[in-house]
C-alpha positions in Angstrom: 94.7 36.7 256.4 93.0 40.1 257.6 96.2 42.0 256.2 96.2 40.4 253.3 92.1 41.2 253.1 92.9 44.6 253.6 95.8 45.0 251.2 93.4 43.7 248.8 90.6 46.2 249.6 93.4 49.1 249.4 94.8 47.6 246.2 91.0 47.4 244.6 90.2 51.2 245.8 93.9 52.3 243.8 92.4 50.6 241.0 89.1 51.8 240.7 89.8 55.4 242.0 93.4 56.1 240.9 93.3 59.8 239.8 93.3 61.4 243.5 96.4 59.6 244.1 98.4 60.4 241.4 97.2 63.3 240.3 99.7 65.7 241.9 102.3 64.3 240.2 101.3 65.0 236.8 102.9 67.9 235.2 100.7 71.4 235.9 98.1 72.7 233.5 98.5 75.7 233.0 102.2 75.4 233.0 104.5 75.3 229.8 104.9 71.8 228.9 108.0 70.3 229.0 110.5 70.3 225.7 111.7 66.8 224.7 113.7 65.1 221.6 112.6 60.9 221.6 113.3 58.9 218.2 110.6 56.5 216.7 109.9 52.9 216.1 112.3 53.7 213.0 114.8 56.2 215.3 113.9 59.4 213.4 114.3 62.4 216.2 111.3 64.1 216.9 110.5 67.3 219.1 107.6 68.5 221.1 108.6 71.7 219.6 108.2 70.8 215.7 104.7 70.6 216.3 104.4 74.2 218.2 101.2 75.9 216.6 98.8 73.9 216.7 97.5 71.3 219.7 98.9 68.0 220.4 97.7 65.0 222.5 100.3 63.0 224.2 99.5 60.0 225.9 102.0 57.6 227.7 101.5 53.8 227.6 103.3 50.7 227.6 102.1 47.2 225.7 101.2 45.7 228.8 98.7 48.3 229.7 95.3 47.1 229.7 93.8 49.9 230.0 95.9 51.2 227.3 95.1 49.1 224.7 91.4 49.9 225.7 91.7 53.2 224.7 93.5 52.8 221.2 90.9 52.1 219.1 89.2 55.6 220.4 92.2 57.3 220.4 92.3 56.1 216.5 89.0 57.2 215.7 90.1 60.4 217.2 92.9 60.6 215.4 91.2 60.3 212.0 88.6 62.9 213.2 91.1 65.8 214.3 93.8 64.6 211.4 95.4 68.0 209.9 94.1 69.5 213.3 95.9 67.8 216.2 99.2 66.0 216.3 99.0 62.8 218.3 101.9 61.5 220.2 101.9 58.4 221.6 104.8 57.9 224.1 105.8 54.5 224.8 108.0 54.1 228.5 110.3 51.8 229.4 109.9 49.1 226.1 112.0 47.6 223.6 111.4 49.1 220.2 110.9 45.2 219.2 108.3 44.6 221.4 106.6 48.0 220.5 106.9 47.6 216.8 105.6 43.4 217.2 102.5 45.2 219.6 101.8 47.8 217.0 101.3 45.1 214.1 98.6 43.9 215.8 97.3 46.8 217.6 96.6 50.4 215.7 98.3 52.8 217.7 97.5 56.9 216.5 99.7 58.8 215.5 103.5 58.9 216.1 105.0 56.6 218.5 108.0 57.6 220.0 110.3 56.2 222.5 111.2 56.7 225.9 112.9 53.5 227.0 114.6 54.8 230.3 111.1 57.2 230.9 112.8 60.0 231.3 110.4 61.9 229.7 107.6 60.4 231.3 109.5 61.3 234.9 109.5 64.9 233.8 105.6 64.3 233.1 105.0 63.3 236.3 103.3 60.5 234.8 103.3 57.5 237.6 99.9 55.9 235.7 99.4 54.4 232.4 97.7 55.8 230.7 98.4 59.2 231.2 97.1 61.8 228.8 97.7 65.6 228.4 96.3 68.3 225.8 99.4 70.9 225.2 97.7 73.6 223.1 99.0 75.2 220.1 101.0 77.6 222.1 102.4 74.7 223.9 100.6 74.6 226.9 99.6 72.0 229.5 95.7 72.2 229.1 94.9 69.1 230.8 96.9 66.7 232.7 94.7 63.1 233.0 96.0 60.0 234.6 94.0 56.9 233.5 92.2 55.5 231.0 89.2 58.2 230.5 85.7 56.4 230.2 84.9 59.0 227.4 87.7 60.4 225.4 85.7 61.2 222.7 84.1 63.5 225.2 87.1 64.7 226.3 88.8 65.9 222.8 85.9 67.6 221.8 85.5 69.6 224.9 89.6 70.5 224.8 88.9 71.4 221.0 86.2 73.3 222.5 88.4 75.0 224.6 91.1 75.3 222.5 88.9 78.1 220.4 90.8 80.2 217.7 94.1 79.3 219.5 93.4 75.5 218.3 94.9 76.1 214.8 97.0 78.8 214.2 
């Protein structure tokens, strides 16, 4: 009973703290983010490159996610507010496109969702947490690497937009 307890406690601390434990995975900012080709829900091919010149978000999630579908609708509002500005990219790992296109019916999901049903891509990531979110600038740079759900993403954008300056839009 006092392992279990304590498995417990750990397993509660992971949740409520995960960042400083998965952090060093994530892919570096600062560093050149990774090229990749995933198809979407309809199996058109799409590049991190095509969207070179200006920023993009990419976030990683899955349908299960909690935490991910407690982000969408921000990451929707976001989406309408930087349209024309900053590509979104929503990366779904390790799902069936039926169970992603059946979750996306009934949840709005921003942007373009892609596929990454082996997670290949999210392996290259570093991404061990859902949601994780990175801000690749226009000249395709990792800005900002974030595992979690962030409690203000709205916050977040506009400070990376901030950020992002005269290189946001090119």
């Amino acid at each position: 009973m006092k392992l279990l307890r304590r498995v417990l406690w750990v397993a509660a601390l992971l949740m409520l703290f995960p960042a400083p434990f998965t952090v060093a995975g994530l892919q570096e900012e600062g560093s050149t983010a990774p090229e990749f080709t995933l198809n979407t829900l309809e199996g058109k091919p799409v590049s991190l490159s095509e969207f070179r010149g200006r920023p993009v978000v990419l976030e990683f999630w899955a349908t299960w996610c909690g935490p991910c579908r407690h982000q969408f609708p921000k990451m929707a509002r976001l989406h309408e507010q930087y349209e024309g500005e900053v590509q979104f990219l929503m990366v779904n790992t390790a799902e069936d496109a039926a169970t992603v296109r059946a979750f996306a019916e009934q949840v709005e999901v921003p942007g373009i969702i892609l596929m990454d049903p082996t997670d290949k891509v999210g392996e290259r990531y570093g991404t061990r947490i859902l949601p994780s979110l990175f801000f690749i600038d226009a000249d395709g740079v990792v800005q900002a690497a974030v595992p979690g759900a962030l409690k203000d993403v709205e916050l977040f954008m506009n400070y990376m937009m901030g950020q992002a300056g005269d290189r946001a839009v090119k």
